[in-house]
C-alpha positions in Angstrom: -37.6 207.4 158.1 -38.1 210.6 156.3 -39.7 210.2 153.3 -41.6 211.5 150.3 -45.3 211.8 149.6 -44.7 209.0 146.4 -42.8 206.6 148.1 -45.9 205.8 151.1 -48.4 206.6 149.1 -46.6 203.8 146.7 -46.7 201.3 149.6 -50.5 202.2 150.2 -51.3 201.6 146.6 -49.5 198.0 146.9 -51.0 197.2 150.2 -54.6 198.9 149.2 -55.1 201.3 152.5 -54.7 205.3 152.4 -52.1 207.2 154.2 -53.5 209.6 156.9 -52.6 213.2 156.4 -52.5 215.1 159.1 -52.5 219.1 159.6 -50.2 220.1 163.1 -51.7 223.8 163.6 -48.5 224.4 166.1 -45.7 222.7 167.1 -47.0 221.0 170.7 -49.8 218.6 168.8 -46.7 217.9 166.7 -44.7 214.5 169.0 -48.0 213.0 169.7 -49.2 212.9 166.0 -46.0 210.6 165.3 -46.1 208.4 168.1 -49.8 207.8 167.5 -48.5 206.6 163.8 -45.8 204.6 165.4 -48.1 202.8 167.7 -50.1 201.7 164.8 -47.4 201.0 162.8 -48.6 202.9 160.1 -46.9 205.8 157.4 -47.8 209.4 158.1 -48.0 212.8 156.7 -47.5 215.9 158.9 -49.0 218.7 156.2 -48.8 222.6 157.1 -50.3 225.7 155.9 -47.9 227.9 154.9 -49.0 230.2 156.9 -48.3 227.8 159.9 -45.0 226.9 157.8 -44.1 230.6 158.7 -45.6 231.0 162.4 -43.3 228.1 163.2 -40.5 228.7 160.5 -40.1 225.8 157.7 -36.7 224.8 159.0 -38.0 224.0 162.4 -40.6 221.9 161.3 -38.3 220.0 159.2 -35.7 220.0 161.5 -38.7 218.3 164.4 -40.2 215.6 161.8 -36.8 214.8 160.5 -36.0 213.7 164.3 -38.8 212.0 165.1 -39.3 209.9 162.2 -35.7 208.6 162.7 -36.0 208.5 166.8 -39.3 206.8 166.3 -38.8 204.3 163.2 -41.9 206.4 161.2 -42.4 206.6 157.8 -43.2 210.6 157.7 -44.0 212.8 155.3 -43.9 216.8 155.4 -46.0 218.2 153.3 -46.9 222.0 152.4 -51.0 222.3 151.7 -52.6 224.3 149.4 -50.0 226.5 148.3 -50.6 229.2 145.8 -47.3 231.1 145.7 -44.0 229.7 144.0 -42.0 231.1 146.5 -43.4 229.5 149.3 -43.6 226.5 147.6 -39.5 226.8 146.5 -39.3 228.4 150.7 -40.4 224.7 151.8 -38.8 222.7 149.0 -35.3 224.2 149.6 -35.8 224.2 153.4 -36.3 220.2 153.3 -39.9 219.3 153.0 -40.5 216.4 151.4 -43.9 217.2 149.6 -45.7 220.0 148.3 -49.1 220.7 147.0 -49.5 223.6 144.5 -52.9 224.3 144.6 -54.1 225.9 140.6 -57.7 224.6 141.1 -59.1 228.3 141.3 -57.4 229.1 137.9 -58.6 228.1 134.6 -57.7 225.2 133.2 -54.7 225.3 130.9 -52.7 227.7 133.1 -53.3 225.6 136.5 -51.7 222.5 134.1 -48.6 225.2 133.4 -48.1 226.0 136.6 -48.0 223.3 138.5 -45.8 221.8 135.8 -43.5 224.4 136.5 -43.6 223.4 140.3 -43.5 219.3 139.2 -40.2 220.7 137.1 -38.6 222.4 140.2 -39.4 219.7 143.0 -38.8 216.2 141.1 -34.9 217.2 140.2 -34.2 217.5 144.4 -36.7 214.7 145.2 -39.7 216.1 146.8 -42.9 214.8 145.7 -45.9 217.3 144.1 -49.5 217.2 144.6 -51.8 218.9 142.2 -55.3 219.7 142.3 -58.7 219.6 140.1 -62.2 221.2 140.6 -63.2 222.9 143.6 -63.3 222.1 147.1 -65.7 223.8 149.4 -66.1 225.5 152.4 -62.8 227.4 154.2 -59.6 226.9 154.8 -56.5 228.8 156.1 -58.7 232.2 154.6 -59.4 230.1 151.3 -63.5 230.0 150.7 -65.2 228.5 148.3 -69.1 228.8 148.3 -71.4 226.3 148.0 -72.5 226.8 144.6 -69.1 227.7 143.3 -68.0 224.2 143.6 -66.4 222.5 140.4 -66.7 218.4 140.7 -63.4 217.1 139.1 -64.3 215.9 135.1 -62.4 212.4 134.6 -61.0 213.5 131.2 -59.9 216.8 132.9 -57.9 214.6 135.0 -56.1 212.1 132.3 -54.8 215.8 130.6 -54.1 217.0 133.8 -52.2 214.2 135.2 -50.2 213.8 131.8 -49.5 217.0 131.2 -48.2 218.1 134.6 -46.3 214.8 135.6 -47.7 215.3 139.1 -47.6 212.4 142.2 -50.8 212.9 143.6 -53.9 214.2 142.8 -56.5 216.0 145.2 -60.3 215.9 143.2 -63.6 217.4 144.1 -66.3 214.9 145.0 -68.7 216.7 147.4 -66.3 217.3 150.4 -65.7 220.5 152.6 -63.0 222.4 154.4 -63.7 223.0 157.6 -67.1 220.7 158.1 -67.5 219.0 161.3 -70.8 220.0 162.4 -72.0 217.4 159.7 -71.0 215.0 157.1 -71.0 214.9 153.4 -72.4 212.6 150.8 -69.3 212.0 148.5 -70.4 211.5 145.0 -68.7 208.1 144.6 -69.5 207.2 141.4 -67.4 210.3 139.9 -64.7 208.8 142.1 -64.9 205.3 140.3 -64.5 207.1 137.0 -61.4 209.2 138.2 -59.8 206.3 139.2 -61.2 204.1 136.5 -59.6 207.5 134.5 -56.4 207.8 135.8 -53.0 205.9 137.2 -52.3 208.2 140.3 -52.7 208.1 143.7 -55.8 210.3 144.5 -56.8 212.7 147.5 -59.3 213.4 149.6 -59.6 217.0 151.2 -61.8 217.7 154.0 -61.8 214.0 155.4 -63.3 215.4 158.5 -66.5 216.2 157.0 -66.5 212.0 155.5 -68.7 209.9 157.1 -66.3 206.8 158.0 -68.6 204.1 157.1 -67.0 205.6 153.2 -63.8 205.1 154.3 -63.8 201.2 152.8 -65.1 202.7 149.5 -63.0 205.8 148.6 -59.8 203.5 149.3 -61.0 200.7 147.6 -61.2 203.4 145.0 -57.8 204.5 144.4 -58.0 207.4 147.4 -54.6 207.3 148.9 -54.1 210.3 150.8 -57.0 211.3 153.2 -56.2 214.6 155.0 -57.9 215.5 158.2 -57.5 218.7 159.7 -60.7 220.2 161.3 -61.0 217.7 163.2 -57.5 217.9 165.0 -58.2 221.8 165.5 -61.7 222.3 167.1 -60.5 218.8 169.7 -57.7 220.0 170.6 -59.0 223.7 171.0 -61.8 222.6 173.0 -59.7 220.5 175.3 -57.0 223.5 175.8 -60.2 225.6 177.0 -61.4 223.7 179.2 -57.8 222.9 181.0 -56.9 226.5 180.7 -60.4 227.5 182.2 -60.2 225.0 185.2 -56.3 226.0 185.8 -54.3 228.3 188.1 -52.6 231.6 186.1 -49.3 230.0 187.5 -49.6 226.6 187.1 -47.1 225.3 183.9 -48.4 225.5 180.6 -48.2 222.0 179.8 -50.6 220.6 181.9 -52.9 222.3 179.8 -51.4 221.6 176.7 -50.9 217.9 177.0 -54.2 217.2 177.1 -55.1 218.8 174.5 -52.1 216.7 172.8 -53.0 213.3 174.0 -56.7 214.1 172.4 -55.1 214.5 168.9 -52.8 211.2 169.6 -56.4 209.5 170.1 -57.8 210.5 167.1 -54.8 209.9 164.8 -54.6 206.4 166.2 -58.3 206.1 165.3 -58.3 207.4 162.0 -55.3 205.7 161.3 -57.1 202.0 162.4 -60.0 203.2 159.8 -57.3 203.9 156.8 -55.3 200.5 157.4 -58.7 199.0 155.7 -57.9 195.7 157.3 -60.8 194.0 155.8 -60.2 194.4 152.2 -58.0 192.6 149.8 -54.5 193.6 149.0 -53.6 195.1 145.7 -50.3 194.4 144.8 -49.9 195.9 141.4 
């Protein structure tokens, strides 16, 4: 079914595992992403730049994870990340995503609550779901960089205002991770996440998953972390695969022999990560 960022990330908070958010970089990685979900039986949210949102058109992109979800029996999600402009924000809301996050955290404090009220206030009335965000996350993403030493960890009493104030579904917080890290992992300042969540009633985000180490997996969800995005991860694999096919090929062979690989690679690691969020080992919730 297509479906909204609240209503799995509802279901997750019942059934205590996160919801694996997933960044398709082009339309070919796209199929495989949502069968890997429906082998594991599992919600899933396809998330976009908007600059990919654009390179592939917003309508088309609805139009493929509106199919699939129904052809495939999927809970799916299609969610625009880290937007900064209303109009691509109302571009994806009125062209049938499902989700949008409106990303304020670079802007001081009182007008990043105003604004993404303004987008909560434009999105709830046609039933699309809203992430926020508060404090910083590092590294670099989609031409977004944040330096080291210009990260903001998220304050918990920031986030009771924030979350009041805006109305928002979701909540992406700053605890230590990266855009863009895969060369090494993180050490996530979990404390501060027990105190968010100890803080506030709403499902919470991680960004940069791929940088997490996954022996924290069991912790950040057992802490209230309810959408885990993973990106980087999906890019440099399937890149690397697409190389090497496209090195090894002949110039007039068919393109998808070197592109389904590169495919299949991403299916493997969505059906991984997706094992790692079910959190099969820890109790349920049921709130």
């Amino acid at each position: 079914m297509y479906t909204t960022l609240k209503e799995v990330t509802t279901v997750a908070e019942k059934l205590n595992f996160t919801v694996g958010a997933f960044n398709a970089h082009n339309l070919e990685m796209l199929p495989e992403i949502i069968r890997a979900a429906k082998e594991m039986g599992a919600p899933i949210i396809i998330q976009t730049s908007v600059d990919t949102a654009k390179y592939i058109g917003y309508d088309v992109l609805v139009s493929v994870v509106k199919t699939m979800a129904d052809r495939e029996m999927v809970d799916a999600v299609l969610h625009l990340d880290h937007a900064r402009n209303f109009d691509d924000i109302k571009e994806a809301i009125d062209q049938g995503y499902t989700s949008v996050m409106y990303d304020g955290s670079h802007l001081p404090f009182k007008e990043n609550i105003l604004k993404t009220k303004a987008v909560v206030e434009y999105a709830h009335p046609r039933g699309v779901s809203v992430e926020g965000e508060l404090g910083t996350i590092g590294g670099t993403e989609e031409g977004i960089h944040v330096e080291e030493n210009d990260k903001v960890y998220t304050k918990p009493a920031d986030a009771r205002i924030f979350v009041e104030a805006t109305g928002i579904d979701a909540l992406a917080i700053a605890i230590g991770t990266n855009h863009g890290q895969f060369k090494s992992k993180t050490e996530v300042n979990l404390p501060l996440l027990k105190e968010i969540h100890a803080t506030v009633d709403i499902p919470l985000v991680i960004h940069g998953g791929t940088g997490v180490k996954e022996e924290d997996y069991p912790e950040l969800i057992n802490n209230g972390i309810r959408k885990f995005n993973v990106g980087t991860e999906l890019l440099v694999n399937w890149t690397k695969t697409a190389k090497e096919s496209f090195e090894a090929t002949a110039i007039n062979k068919s393109l998808r022999y070197n592109v389904i690989p590169a495919n299949e690679v991403c299916h493997e690691i969505v059906k991984h990560k997706i094992g790692l969020f079910m959190n099969v080992d820890s109790p349920l919730v049921m709130r």
